[in-house]
N, C-alpha and C positions, 0 to 999 in steps of 0.2 A: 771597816771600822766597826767597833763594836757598838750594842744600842746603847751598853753605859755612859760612853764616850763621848763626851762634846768635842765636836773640832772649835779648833783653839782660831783657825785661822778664818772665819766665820763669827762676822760682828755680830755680839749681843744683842737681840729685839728685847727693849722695857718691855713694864706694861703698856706703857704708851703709845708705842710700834715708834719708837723713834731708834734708831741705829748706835748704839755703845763702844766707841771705841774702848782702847789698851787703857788709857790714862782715866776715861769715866768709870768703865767697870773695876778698875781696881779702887775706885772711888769708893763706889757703888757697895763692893764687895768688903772693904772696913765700915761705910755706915752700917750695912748689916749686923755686924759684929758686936755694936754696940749694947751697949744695955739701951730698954727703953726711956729709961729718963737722960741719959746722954743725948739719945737720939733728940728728945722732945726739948730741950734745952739749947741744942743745934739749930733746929726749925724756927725756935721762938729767935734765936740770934740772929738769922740770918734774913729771918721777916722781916728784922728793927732794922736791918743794915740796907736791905733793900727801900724799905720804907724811909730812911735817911738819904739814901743816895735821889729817889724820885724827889722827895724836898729840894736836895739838892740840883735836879734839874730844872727842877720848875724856879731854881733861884737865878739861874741863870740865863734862862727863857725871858725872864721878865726883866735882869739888865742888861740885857741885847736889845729887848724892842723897846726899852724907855733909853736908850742910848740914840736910836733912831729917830727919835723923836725931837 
């Protein structure tokens, strides 16, 4: 194989050292693509969704144990 060459069949290491499958790096590889305020407009959406969703846990944490009660 040549050194230009990435093998394809050899998962992606992030920066993170975490392992990339097919499905994340092609993920991965349209975030790149983006412009950076797409990008940053991305992030900010996906902090609020996450941040909505933890609310949402903690909503339901708290009528499980007042249910037990």
């Amino acid at each position: 194989m040549d050194e230009g060459q990435e093998d394809t069949a050899t998962p992606t290491i992030g920066q993170s050292g975490v392992e990339l499958d097919d499905k994340e790096q092609a993920l991965l590889t349209l975030f790149n693509q983006l412009p950076e305020a797409e990008k940053l407009r991305l992030i900010l959406h996906t902090k609020s969704v996450l941040h909505e969703i933890e609310l949402l846990k903690n909503d339901v944490y708290d009528i499980i144990n007042s249910s037990k009660t």
